[in-house]
C-alpha positions as CSV (number, residue, x, y, z in Angstrom):
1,X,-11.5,-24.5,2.6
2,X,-10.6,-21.0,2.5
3,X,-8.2,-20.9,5.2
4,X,-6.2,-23.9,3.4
5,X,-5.6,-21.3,0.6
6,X,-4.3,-19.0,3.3
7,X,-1.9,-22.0,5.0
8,X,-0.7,-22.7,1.3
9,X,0.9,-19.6,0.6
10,X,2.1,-18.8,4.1
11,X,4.0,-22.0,3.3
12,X,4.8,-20.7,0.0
13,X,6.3,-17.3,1.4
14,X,8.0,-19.2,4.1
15,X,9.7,-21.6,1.8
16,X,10.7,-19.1,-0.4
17,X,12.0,-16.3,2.0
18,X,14.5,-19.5,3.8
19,X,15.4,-20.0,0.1
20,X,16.6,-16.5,-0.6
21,X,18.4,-16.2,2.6
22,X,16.2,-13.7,4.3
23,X,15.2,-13.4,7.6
24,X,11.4,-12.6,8.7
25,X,12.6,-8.8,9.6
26,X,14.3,-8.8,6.3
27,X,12.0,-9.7,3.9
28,X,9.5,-7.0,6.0
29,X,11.8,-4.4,5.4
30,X,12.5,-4.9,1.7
31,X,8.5,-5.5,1.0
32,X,7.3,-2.5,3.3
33,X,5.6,-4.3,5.9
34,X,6.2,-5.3,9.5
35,X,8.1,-8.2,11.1
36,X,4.4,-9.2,12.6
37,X,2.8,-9.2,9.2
38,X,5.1,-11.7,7.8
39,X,5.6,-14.1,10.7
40,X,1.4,-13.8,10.9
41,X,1.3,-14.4,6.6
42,X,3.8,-17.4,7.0
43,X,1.5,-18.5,9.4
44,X,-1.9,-18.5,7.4
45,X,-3.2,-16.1,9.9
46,X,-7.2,-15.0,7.8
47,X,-6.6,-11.8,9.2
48,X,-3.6,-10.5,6.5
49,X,-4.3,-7.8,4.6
50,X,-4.1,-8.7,0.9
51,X,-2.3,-5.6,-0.4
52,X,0.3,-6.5,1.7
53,X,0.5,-10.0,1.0
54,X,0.7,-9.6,-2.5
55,X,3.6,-6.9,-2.3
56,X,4.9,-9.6,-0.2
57,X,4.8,-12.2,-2.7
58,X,6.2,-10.4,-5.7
59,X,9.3,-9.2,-3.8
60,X,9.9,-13.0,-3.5
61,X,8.8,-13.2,-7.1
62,X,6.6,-16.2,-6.7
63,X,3.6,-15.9,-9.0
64,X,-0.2,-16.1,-7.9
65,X,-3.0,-17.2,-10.7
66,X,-6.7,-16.6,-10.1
67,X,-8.9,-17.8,-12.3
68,X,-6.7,-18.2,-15.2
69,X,-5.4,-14.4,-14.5
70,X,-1.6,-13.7,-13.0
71,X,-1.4,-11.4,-10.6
């Protein structure tokens, strides 16, 4: 069940990163990763660190609720 979450928003990023225009090295160097961390996040891989995922996400500016609480 987990790992569905994971799949969800490697979609999400995906979809949103072709939407802006960016390429996987792009959107990496703007969000302070590595070109293997987003093509592994865009992926669903379980192993993603969450930090990075999440400075990841709000580059893109998608929002993430948990339990009622933005992040």
């Amino acid at each position: 069940m987990q790992d569905n979450k994971i799949e969800k928003l490697g979609r999400m990023v995906k979809t949103a990163r072709k939407e802006q225009g960016l390429t996987q090295g792009q959107l990496a160097a703007v969000s302070g990763v590595g070109t293997r961390f987003i093509r592994e996040l865009e992926q669903g891989k379980t192993s993603c660190h969450i930090g990075k995922a999440l400075a990841v996400v709000a580059m893109l500016g998608l929002d993430i609720t948990i339990g009622g609480d933005a992040l």
